[in-house]
C-alpha positions, -999 to 999 in steps of 0.1 A, spaced: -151 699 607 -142 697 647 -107 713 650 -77 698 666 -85 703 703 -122 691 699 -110 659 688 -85 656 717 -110 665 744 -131 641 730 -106 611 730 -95 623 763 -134 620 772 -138 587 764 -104 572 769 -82 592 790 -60 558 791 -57 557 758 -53 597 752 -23 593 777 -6 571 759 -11 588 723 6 619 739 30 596 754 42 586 723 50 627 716 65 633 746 90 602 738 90 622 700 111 651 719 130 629 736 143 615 704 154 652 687 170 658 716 192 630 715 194 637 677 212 670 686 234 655 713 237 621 705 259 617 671 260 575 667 247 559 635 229 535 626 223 517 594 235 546 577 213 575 596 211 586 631 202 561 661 172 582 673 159 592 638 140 555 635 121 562 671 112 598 663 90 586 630 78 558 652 68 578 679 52 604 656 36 580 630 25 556 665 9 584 685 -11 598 652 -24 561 654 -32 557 684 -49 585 688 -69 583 654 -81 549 661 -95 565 700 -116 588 683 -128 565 651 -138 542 681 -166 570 696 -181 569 662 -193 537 660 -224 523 682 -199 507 709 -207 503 743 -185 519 766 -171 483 776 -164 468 743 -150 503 731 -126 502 758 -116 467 755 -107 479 717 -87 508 727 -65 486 751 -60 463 724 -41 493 698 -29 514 724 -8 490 752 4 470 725 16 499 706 31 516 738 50 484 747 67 487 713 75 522 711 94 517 738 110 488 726 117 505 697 135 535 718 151 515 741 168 494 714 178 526 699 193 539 735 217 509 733 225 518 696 213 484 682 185 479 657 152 468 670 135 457 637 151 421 618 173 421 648 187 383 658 221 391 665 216 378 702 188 362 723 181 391 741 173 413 706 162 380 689 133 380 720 124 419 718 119 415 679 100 385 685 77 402 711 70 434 689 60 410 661 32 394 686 23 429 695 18 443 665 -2 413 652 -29 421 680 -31 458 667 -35 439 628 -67 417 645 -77 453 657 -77 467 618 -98 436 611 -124 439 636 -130 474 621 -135 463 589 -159 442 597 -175 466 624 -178 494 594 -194 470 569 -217 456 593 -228 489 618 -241 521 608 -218 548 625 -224 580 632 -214 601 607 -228 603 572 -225 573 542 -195 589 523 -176 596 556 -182 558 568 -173 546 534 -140 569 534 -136 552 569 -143 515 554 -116 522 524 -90 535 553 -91 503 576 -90 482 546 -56 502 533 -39 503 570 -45 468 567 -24 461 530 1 482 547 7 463 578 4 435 553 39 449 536 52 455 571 48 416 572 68 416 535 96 431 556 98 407 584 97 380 560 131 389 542 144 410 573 149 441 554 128 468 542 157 472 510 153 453 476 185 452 455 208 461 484 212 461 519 197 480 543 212 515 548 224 526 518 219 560 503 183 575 514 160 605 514 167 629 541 148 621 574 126 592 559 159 575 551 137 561 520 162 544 495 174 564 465 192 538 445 173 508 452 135 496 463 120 505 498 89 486 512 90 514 535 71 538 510 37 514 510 43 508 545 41 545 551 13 555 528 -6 526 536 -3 529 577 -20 566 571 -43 558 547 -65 553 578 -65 594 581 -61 610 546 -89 588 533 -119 597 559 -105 630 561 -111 633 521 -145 622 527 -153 647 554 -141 677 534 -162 663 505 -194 657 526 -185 691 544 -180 713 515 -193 696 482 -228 709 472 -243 670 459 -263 645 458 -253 615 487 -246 591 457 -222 614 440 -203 623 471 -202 584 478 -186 576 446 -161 607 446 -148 590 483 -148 557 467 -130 564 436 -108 586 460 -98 556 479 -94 533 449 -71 558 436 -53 559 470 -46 523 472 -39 522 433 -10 544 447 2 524 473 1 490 452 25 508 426 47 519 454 49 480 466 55 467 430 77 494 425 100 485 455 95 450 448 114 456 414 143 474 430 133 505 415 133 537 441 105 562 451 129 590 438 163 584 427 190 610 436 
């Protein structure tokens, strides 16, 4: 398996746009535990810069998964470019939406209290529907090309676009009743950091597992086609039952917030 700095050299290879804008999204990360430390204001019950520090981590990760996913398929350097423009400027324009609103101590997500905020919620929601076509286009782009890795690891890789997908899905879920909370209102009692509710339900949870199901799953497959002495079609069906299982999960975390009923209740 290629180790952390492989994969960045080759992203930064073949996108450097793109690269600089993943690590963008980590330099903006430090910015936010900074003003953790020095800047006490609250919001919705937590900290104003804890919301942009997961996005920035959780947005960069993206990013720069989806650069390197894109040098394993048969692209041309043109139409891979095009596709990395189309996740990574979109997602940079909402990061820093998403700090900037939290600069001002206002919320950025289900935010109408104004035009201004009414218009920067309304623009993230057309951003981030470009990045969902993206997560199609791969879906199709897996079933229909043979990459360049091995069956298991493209199926692994199939199963992943097709989970981010159900979890920008439940993203929608939470634009549509303008809260990630079921049973109460947003910012009640949470888990620490993730801010996850503990008394009530929280899309969040198959939000979160579903946006990185686009690196546990291949990454399963790899370490099974890396280190699992067996035939193709076993190793294929262990990543494909893997990934059923995966999105079994995820589906029981949305029907379990869905009910009111919390991940963990403290």
């Amino acid at each position: 398996m290629k180790s952390v700095k492989e994969v960045l050299g080759t992203i930064k290879q073949h996108s450097p746009i793109l690269y600089a804008i993943g690590m963008f999204h980590f330099i903006l990360a430090a910015v936010c535990i900074v003003g953790f430390f020095i800047d006490d204001r609250t919001l919705v019950g937590i900290n104003v810069w804890i919301k942009p520090l997961k996005f920035s981590i959780s947005g960069g990760i993206y990013v720069l998964t989806t650069g390197y996913m894109a040098t394993l398929y048969p692209f041309s350097r043109r139409k891979r470019n095009r596709i990395n423009n189309l996740v990574s400027w979109p997602l940079l324009l909402e990061i820093i939406i998403v700090v900037g609103q939290a600069s001002r101590g206002v919320q950025s997500h289900y935010n109408q209290s104004n035009l201004l905020d009414g218009i920067l919620f309304g623009i993230m929601g057309l951003l981030i529907s470009i990045v969902v076509l993206t997560m199609v286009f791969y879906i199709v782009e897996t079933i229909r090309l043979k990459m360049h890795v091995p069956r298991p690891v493209q199926w692994g890789i199939l199963l992943g676009w097709m989970v981010v997908l159900f979890g920008s899905w439940v993203g929608g879920q939470m634009i549509g009743q303008m809260a990630h909370n079921v049973g109460v209102a947003d910012g009640g009692e949470g888990l620490p950091l993730l801010n996850w509710s503990t008394i009530a339900g929280d899309l969040r949870v198959a939000h979160f597992f579903g946006l990185h199901g686009i690196q546990i799953i291949p990454l399963f497959a790899v370490a099974v086609t890396r280190k699992w002495n067996a035939s193709k079609m076993a190793k294929n069906l262990v990543v494909i039952l893997f990934g059923l299982c995966y999105a079994s999960w995820i589906a029981y975390t949305f029907y379990q917030a869905k009910h009111g009923m919390p991940l963990v209740g403290l």
